[in-house]
C-alpha positions in Angstrom: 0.0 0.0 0.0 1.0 3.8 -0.7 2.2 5.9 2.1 -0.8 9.0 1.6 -1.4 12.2 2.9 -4.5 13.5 2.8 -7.8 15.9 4.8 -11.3 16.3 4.6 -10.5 20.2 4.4 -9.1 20.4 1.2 -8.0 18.1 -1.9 -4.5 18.2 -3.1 -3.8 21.3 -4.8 -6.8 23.2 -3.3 -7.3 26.1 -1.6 -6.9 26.0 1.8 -10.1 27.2 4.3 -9.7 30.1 5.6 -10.8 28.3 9.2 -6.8 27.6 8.9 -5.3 30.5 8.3 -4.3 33.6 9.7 -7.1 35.4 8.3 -9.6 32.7 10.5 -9.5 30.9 13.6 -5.9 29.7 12.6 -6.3 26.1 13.5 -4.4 23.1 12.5 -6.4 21.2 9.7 -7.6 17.4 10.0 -5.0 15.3 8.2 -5.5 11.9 7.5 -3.2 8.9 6.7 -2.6 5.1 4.9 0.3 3.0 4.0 2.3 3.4 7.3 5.5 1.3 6.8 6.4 -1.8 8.1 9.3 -1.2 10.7 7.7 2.4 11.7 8.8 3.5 15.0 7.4 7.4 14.5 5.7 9.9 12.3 7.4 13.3 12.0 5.3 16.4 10.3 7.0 19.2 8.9 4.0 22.3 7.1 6.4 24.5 5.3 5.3 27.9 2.5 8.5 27.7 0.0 7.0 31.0 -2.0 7.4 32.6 1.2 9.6 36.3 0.6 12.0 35.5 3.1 12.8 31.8 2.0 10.9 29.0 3.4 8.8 29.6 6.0 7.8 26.8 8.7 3.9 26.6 9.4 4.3 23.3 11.9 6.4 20.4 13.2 5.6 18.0 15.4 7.4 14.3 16.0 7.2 11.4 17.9 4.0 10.5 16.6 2.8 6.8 17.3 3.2 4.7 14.3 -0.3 3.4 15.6 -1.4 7.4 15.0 -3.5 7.3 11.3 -4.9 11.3 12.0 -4.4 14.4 13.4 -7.5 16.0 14.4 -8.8 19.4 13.3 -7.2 22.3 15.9 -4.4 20.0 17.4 -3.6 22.1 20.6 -0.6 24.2 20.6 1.0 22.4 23.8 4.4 21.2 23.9 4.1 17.2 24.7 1.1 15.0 24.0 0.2 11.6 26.5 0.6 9.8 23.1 4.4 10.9 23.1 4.2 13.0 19.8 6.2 16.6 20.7 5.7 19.5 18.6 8.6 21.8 17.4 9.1 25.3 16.7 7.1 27.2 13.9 8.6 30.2 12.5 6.2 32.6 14.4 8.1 31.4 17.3 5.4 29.6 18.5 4.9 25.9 19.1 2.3 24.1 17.1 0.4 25.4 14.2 0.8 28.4 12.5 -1.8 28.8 9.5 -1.3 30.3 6.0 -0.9 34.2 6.6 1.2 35.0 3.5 1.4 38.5 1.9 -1.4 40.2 -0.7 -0.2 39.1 -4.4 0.1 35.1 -5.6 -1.0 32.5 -3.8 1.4 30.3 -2.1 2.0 26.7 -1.9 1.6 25.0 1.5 3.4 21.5 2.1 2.4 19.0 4.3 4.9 16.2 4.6 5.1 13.1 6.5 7.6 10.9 7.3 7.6 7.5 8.1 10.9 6.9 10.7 13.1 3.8 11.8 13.2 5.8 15.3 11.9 7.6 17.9 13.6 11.0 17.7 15.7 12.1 20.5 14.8 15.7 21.0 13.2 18.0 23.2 10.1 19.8 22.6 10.1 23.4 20.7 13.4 21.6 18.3 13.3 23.4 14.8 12.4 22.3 11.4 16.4 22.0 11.0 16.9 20.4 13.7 14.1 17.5 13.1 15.3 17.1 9.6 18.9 16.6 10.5 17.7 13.9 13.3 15.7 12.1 10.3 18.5 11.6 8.4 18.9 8.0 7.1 15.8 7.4 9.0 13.2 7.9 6.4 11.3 4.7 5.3 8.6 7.6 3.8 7.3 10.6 2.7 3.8 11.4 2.3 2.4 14.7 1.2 -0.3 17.1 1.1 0.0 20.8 -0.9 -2.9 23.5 -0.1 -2.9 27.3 -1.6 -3.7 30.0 -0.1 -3.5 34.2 -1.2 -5.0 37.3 -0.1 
């Protein structure tokens, strides 16, 4: 079976509700997965904007999620540590968890959703940056799933 990404929010490609944005309630949208792995220890999410001005912009990371996991709810809260063991990172507003589509007036931008598939638990405290979660991946990827939303003003 195929590792897939997907939500009930939006198709692949879509625009992305403005329930999730910056310009809404700014909450994180359901995401849905298939296909886990075999030999999956943990999930790792990384939502990054690469038509941000500034360079790539991280929306979201969060780790440690149960290979058991096969969603993420609508409006995952914005604590550091779940009971499930997931942890989320750092966003680039400085915040941890989700931070929604808020890009400039002009084109719309392209929002990734990617999920890995890991070998391993990742060793790393909560609030850990997008760099820091993709350096810890390396050689650990079984997978990659993905999801890519628009969104202008």
């Amino acid at each position: 079976m195929t590792f897939t990404l997907t939500s009930s929010a939006f198709q692949e490609g879509a625009f992305i509700p403005k329930k999730y944005t910056c310009e809404g309630p700014d909450v994180s949208p359901p995401l849905q997965w298939q296909g886990v792995p075999q030999g999956t220890r943990s999930l790792a999410l990384i939502c990054d904007d690469p038509d941000a001005p500034m360079g790539t912009w991280v929306h979201w990371v969060l780790f440690n999620i149960p290979p058991t996991e096969t969603s993420l709810p609508e409006g995952v809260p914005p604590q550091e540590t779940f009971r499930s063991g997931a942890i989320h990172g750092i966003n680039d507003f400085r915040r941890v968890g989700y931070g929604g589509p808020c890009p400039p007036p002009g084109k719309p931008h392209r929002y990734y959703f990617k999920l890995y598939a890991l070998d391993t638990v990742l060793h790393l405290k909560p609030r850990a940056t997008k760099a820091q979660v993709v350096t810890a991946t390396k050689g650990h990827i079984l997978a990659e799933a993905q999801l890519m939303g628009r969104y202008g003003r």
